[in-house]
N, C-alpha and C positions, 0 to 999 in steps of 0.2 A: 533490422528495421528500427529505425530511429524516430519518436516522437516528436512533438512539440516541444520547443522552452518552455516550462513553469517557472516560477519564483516561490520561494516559499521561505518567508520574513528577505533576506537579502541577498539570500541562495540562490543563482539560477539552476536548476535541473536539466537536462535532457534525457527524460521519461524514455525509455526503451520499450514499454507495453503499457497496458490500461488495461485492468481488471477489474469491470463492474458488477461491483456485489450489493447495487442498490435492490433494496426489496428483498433481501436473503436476511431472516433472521438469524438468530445464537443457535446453533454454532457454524453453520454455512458458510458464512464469510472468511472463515479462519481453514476451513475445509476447502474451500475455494481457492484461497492462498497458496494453501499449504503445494495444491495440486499446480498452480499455475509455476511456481518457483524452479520446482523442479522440470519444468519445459525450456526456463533461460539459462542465459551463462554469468557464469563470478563476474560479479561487477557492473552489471546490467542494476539500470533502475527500472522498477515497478509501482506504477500510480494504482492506489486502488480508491475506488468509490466506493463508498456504504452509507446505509442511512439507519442501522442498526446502533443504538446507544450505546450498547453493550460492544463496541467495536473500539470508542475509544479509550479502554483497558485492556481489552483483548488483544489488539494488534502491537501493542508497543510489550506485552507479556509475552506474547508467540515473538516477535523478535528478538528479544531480549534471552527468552529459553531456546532459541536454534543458532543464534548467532548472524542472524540478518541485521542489518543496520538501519534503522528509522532514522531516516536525514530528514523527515518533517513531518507537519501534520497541518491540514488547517480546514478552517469548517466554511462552507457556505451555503448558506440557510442552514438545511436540512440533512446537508450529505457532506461527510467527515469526506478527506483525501489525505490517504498518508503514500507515503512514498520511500520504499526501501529499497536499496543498493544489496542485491542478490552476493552473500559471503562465499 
C-alpha cells in the first residue's frame, strides 16, 4: 500500500505507512516505532507524526542506533514528521 508524495526540502518521498504518534509522550513514540517497523518491508518509507519535543532527538538517535535511515524531518506548527526508509 502506497501513500501520498510528500516533499521534504527537495525530496519527493512516496510514504508507505503513516504512524501517528501525535499525543504519545517519551518514550511511546520511539515504542511505537519501534513496533510499527517491524510490520514493514526493507525499503518501505514510514512517516511518523509526533508532537513530543523530546522526539526530535529521539527519533534521529533510535535511527541512527538500528540502522533505519532518516531521509528527513520537518516541523509543522506543532507536529515534528520524520520519515525513515525501513533497513
Amino acid at each position: 500500500m502506497h501513500g501520498s508524495v510528500n516533499t521534504v526540502g527537495e525530496i519527493a518521498l512516496d510514504k508507505d505507512a503513516t504512524l501517528d504518534a501525535r499525543g504519545l509522550m517519551c518514550p511511546m513514540p520511539i515504542v511505537q516505532l519501534a513496533r510499527k517497523v517491524k510490520e514493514m518491508m526493507s525499503g518501505q518509507v514510514l512517516e511518523l507524526l509526533a508532537d513530543d519535543v523530546g522526539a526530535k532527538d529521539d527519533v534521529p538517535a533510535w535511527c541512527n542506533r538500528t540502522g533505519n535511515q532518516l531521509l528527513g524531518m520537518q516541523t509543522d506548527e506543532k507536529v515534528f514528521m520524520f520519515y525513515i526508509k525501513i533497513k
